[in-house]
N, CA, C, O and CB atoms as a CASP TS submission, in Angstrom:
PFRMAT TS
TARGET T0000
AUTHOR 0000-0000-0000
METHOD Language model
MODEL 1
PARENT N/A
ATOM      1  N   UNK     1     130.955 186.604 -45.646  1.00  0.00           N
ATOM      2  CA  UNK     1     131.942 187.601 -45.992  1.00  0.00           C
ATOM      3  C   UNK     1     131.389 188.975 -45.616  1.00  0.00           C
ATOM      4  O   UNK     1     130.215 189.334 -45.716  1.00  0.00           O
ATOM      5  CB  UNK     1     132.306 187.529 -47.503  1.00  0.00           C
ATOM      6  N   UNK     2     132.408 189.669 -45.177  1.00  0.00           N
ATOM      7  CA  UNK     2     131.928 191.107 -44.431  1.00  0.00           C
ATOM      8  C   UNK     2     132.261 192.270 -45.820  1.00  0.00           C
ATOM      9  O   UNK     2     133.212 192.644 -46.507  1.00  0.00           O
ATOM     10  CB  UNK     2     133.144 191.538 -42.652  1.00  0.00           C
ATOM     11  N   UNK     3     130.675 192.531 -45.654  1.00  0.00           N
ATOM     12  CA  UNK     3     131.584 194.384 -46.734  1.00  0.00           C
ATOM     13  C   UNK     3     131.979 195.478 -45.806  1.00  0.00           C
ATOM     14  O   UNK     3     131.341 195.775 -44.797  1.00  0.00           O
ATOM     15  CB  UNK     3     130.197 195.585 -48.003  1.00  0.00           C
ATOM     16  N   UNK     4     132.559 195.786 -46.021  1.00  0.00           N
ATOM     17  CA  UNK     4     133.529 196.932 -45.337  1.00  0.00           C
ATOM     18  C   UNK     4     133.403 198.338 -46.053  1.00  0.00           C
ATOM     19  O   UNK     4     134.149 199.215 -45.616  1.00  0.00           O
ATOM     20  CB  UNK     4     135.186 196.469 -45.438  1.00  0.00           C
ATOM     21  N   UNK     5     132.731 198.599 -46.882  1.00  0.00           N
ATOM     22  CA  UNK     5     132.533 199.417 -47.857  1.00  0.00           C
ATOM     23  C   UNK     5     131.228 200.482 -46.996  1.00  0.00           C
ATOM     24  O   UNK     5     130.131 200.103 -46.586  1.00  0.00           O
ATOM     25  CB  UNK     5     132.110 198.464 -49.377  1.00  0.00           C
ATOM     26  N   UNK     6     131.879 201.997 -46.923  1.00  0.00           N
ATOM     27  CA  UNK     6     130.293 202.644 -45.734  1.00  0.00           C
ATOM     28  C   UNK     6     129.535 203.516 -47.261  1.00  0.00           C
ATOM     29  O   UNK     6     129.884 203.918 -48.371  1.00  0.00           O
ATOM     30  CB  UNK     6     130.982 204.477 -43.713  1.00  0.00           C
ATOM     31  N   UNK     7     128.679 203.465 -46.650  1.00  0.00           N
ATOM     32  CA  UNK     7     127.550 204.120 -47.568  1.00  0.00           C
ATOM     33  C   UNK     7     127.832 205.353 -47.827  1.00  0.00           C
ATOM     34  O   UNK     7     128.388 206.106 -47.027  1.00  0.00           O
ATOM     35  CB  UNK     7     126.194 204.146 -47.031  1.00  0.00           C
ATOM     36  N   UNK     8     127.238 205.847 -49.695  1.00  0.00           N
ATOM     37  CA  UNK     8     127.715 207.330 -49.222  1.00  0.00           C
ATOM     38  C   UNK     8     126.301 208.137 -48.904  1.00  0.00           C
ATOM     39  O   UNK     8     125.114 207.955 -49.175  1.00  0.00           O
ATOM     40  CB  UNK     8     128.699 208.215 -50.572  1.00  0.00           C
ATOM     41  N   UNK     9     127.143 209.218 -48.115  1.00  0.00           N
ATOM     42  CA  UNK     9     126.100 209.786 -47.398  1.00  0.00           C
ATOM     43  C   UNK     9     124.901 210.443 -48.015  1.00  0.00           C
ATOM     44  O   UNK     9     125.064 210.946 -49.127  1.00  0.00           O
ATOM     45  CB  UNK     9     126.634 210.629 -46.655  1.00  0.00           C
ATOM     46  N   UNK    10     124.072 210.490 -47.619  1.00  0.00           N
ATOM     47  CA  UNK    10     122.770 211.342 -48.636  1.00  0.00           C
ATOM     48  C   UNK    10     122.305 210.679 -50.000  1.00  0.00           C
ATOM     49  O   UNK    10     121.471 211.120 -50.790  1.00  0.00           O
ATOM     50  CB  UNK    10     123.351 212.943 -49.210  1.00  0.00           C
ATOM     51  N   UNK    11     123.247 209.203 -50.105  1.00  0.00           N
ATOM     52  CA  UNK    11     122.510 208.788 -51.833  1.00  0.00           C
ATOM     53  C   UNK    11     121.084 207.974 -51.528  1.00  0.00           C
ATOM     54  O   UNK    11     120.870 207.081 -50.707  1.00  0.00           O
ATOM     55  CB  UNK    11     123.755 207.427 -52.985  1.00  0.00           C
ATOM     56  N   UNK    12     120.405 208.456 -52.258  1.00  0.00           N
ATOM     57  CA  UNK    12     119.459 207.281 -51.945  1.00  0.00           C
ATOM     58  C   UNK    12     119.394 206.743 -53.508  1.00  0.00           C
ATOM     59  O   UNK    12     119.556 207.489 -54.473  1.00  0.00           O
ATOM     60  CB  UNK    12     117.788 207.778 -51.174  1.00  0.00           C
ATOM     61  N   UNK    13     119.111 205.220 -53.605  1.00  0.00           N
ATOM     62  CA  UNK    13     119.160 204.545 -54.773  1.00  0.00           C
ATOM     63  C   UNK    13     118.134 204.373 -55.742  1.00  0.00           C
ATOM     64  O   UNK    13     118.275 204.084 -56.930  1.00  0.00           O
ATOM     65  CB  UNK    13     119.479 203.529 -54.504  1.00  0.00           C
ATOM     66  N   UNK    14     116.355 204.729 -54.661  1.00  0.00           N
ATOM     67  CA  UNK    14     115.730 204.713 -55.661  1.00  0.00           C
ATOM     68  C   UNK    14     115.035 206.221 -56.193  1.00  0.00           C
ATOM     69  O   UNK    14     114.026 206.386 -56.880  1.00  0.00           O
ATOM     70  CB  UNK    14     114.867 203.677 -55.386  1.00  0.00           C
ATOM     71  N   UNK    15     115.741 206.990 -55.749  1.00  0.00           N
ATOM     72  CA  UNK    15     115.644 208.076 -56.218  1.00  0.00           C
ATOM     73  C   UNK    15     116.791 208.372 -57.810  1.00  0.00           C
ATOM     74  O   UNK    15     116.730 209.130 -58.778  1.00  0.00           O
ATOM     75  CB  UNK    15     115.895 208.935 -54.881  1.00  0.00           C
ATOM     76  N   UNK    16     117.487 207.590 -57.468  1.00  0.00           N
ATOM     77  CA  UNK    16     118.734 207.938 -58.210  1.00  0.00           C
ATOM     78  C   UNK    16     118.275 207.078 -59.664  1.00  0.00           C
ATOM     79  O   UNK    16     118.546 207.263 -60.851  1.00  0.00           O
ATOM     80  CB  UNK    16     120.358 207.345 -57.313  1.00  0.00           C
ATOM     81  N   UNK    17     117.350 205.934 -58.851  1.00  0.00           N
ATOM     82  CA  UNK    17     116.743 204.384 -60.416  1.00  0.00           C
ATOM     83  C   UNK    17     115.601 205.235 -60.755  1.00  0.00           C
ATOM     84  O   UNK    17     114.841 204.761 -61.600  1.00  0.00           O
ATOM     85  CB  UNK    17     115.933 202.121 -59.789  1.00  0.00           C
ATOM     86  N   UNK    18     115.410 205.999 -60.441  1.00  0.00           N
ATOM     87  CA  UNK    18     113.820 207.228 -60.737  1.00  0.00           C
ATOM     88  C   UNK    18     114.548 207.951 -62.011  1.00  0.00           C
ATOM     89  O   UNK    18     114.114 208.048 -63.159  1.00  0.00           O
ATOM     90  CB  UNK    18     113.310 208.841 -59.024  1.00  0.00           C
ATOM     91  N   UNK    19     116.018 208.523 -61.367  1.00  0.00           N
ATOM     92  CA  UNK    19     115.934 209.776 -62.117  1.00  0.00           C
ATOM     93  C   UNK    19     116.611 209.579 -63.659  1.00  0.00           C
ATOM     94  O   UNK    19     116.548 210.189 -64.726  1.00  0.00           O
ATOM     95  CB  UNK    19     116.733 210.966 -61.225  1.00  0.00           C
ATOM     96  N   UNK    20     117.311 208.339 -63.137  1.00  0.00           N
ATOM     97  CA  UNK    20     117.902 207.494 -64.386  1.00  0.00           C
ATOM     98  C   UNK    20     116.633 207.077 -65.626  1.00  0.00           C
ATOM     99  O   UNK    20     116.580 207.606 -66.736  1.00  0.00           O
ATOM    100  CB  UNK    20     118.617 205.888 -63.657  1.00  0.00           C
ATOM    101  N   UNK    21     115.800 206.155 -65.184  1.00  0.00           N
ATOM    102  CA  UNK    21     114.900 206.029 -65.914  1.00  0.00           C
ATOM    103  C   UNK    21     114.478 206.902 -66.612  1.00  0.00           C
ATOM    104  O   UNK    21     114.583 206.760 -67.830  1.00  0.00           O
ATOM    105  CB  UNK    21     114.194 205.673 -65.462  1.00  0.00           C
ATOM    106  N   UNK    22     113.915 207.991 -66.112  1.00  0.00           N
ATOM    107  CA  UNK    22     113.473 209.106 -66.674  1.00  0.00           C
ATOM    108  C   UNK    22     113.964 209.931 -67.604  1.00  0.00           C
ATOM    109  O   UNK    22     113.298 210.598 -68.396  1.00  0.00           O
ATOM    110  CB  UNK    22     113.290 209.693 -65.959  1.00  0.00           C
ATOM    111  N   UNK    23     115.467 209.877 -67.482  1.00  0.00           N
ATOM    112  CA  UNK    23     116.394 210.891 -68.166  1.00  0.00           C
ATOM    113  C   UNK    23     116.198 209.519 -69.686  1.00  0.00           C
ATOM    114  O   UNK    23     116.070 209.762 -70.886  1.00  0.00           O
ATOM    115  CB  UNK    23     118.472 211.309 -67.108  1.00  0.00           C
ATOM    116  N   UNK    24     116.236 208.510 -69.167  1.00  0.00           N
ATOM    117  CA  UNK    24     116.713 207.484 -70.761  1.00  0.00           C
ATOM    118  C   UNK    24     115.226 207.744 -71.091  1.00  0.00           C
ATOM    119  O   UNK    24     115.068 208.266 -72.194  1.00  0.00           O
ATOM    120  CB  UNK    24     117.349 205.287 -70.671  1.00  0.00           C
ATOM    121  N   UNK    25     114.093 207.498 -70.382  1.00  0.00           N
ATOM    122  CA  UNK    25     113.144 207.469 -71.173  1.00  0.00           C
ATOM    123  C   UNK    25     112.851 208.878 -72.036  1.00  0.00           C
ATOM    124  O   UNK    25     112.318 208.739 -73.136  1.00  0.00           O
ATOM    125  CB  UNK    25     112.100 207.033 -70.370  1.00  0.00           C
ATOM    126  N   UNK    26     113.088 209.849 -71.704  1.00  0.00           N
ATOM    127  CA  UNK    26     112.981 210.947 -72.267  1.00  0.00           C
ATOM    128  C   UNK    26     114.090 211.239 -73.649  1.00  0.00           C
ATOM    129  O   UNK    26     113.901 211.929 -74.651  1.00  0.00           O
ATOM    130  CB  UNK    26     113.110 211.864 -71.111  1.00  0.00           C
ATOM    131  N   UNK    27     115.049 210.582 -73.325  1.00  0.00           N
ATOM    132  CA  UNK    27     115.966 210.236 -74.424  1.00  0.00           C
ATOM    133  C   UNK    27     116.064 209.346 -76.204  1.00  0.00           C
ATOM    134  O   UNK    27     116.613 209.359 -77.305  1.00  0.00           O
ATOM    135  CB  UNK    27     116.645 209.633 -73.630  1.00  0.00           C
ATOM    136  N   UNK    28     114.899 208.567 -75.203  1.00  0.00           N
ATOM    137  CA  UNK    28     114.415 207.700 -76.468  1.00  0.00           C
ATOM    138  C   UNK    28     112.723 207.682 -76.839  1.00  0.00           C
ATOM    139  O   UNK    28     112.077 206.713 -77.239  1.00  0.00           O
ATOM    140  CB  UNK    28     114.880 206.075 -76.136  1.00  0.00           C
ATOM    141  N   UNK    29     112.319 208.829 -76.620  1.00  0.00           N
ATOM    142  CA  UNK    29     110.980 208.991 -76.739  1.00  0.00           C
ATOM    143  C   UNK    29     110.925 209.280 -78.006  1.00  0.00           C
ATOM    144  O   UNK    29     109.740 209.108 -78.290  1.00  0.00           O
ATOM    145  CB  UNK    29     110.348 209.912 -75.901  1.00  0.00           C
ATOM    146  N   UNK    30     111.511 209.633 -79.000  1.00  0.00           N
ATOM    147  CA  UNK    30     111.304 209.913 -80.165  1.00  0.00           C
ATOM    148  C   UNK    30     112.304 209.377 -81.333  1.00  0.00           C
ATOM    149  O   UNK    30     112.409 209.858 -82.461  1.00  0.00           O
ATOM    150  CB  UNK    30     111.200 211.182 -80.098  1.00  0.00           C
ATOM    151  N   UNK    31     112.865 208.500 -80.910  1.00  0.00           N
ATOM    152  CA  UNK    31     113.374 207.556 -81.593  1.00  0.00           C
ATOM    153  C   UNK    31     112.919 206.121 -82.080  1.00  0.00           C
ATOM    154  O   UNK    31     112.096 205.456 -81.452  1.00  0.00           O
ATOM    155  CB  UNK    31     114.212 207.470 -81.041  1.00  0.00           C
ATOM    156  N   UNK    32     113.615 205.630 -83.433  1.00  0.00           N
ATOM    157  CA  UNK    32     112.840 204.488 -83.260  1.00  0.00           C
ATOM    158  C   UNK    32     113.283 202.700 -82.947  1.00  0.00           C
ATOM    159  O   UNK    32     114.331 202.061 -83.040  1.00  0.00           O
ATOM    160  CB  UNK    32     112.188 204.620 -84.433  1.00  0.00           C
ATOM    161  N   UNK    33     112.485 202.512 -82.720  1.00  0.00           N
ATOM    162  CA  UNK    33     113.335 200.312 -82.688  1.00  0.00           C
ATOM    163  C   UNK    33     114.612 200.176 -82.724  1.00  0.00           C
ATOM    164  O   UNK    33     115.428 199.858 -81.859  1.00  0.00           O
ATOM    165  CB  UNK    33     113.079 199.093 -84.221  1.00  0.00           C
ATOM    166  N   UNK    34     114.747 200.559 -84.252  1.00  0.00           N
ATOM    167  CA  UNK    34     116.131 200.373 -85.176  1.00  0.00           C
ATOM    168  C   UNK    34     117.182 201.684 -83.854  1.00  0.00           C
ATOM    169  O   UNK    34     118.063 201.198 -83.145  1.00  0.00           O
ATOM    170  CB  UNK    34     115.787 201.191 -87.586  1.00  0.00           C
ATOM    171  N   UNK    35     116.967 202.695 -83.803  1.00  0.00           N
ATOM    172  CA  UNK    35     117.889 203.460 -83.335  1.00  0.00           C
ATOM    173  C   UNK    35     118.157 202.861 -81.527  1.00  0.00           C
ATOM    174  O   UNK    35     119.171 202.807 -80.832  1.00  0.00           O
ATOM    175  CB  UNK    35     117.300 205.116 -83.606  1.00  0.00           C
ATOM    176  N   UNK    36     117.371 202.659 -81.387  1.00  0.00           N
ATOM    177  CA  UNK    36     117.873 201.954 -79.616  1.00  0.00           C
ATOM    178  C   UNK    36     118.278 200.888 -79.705  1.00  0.00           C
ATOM    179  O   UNK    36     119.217 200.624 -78.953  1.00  0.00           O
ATOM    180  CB  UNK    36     116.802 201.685 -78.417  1.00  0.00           C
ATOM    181  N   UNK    37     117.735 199.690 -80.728  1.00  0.00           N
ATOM    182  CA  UNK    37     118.856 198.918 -80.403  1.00  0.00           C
ATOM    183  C   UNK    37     120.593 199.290 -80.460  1.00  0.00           C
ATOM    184  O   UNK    37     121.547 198.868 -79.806  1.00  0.00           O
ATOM    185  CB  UNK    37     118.599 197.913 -81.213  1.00  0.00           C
ATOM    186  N   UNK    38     120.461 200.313 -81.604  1.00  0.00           N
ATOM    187  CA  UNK    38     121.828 200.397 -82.291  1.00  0.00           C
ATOM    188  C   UNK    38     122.803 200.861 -81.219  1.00  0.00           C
ATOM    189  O   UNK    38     124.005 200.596 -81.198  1.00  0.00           O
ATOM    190  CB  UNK    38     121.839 201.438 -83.582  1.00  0.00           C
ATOM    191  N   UNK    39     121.941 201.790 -80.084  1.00  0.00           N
ATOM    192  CA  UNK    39     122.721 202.675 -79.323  1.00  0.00           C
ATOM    193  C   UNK    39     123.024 201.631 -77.765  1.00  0.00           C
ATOM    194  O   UNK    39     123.920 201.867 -76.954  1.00  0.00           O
ATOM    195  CB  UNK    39     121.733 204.317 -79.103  1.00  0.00           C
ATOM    196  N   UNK    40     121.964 200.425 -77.662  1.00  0.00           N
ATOM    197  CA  UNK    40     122.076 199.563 -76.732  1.00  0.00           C
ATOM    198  C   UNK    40     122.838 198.969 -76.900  1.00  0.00           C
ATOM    199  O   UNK    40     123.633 198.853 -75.967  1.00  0.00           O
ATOM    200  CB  UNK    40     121.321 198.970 -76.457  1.00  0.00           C
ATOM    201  N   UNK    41     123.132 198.149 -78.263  1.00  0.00           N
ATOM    202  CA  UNK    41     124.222 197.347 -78.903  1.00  0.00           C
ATOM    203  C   UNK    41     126.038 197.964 -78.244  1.00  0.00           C
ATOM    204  O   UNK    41     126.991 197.337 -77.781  1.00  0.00           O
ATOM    205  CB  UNK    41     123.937 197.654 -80.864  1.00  0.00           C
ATOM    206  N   UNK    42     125.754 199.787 -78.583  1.00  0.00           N
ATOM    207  CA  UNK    42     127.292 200.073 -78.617  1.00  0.00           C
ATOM    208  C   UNK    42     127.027 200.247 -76.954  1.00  0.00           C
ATOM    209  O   UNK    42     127.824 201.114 -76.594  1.00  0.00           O
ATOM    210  CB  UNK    42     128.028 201.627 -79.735  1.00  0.00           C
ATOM    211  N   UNK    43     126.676 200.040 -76.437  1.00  0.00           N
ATOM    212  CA  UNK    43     126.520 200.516 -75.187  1.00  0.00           C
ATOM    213  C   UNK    43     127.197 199.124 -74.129  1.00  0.00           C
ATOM    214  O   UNK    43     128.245 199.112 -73.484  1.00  0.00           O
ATOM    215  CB  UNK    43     124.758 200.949 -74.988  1.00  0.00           C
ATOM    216  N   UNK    44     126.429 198.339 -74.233  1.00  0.00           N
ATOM    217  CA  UNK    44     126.683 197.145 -74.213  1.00  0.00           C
ATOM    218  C   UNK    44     128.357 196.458 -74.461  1.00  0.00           C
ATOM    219  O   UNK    44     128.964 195.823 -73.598  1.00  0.00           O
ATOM    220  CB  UNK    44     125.741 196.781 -75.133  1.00  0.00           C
ATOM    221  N   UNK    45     128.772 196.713 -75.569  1.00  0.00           N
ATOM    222  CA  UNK    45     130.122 197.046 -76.349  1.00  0.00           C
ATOM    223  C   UNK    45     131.281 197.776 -75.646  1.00  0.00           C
ATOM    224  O   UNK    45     132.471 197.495 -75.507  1.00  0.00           O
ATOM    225  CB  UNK    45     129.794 197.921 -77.522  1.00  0.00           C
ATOM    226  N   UNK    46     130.570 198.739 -75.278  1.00  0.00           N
ATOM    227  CA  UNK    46     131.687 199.447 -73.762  1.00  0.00           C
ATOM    228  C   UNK    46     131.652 198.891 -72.590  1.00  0.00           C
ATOM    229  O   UNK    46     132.709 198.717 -71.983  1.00  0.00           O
ATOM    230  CB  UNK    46     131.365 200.944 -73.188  1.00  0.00           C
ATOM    231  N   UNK    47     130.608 198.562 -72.124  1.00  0.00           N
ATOM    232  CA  UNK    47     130.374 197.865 -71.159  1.00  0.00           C
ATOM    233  C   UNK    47     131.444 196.960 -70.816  1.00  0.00           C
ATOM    234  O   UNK    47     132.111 197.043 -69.784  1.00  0.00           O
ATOM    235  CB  UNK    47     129.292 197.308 -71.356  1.00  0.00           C
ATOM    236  N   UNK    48     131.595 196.010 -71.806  1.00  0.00           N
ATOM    237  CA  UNK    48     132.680 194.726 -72.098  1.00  0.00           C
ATOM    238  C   UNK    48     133.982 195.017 -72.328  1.00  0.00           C
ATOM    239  O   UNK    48     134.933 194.235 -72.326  1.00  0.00           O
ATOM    240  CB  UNK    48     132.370 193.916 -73.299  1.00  0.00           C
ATOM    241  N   UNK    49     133.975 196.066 -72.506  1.00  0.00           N
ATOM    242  CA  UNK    49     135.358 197.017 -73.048  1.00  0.00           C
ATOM    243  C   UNK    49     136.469 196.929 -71.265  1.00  0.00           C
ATOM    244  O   UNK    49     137.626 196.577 -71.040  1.00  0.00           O
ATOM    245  CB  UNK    49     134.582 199.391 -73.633  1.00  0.00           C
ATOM    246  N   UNK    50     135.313 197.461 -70.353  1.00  0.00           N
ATOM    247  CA  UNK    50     135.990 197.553 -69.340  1.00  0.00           C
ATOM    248  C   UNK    50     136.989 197.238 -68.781  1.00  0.00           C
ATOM    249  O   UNK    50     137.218 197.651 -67.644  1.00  0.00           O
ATOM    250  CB  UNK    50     135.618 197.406 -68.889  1.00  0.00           C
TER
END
């Protein structure tokens, strides 16, 4: 099967899985167990929502 779908221009992906990481890890650096699951849980929850 052919993708037909063109790239967009200038993204690169692991710059983009860099900057992602970073932003969550910095997000949950001072939180604890209990609070990331809770926020993975609803996260997850939307996800499925779609």
């Amino acid at each position: 099967m052919k993708n037909n779908q063109t790239a967009i221009e200038g993204f690169k992906a692991i710059d983009f899985m860099r900057e992602t990481r970073d932003k969550i890890s910095k997000e949950i650096a001072t939180m604890s167990f209990e609070e990331i699951k809770k926020i993975d849980k609803s996260r997850k929850i939307k996800i499925s929502l779609r």
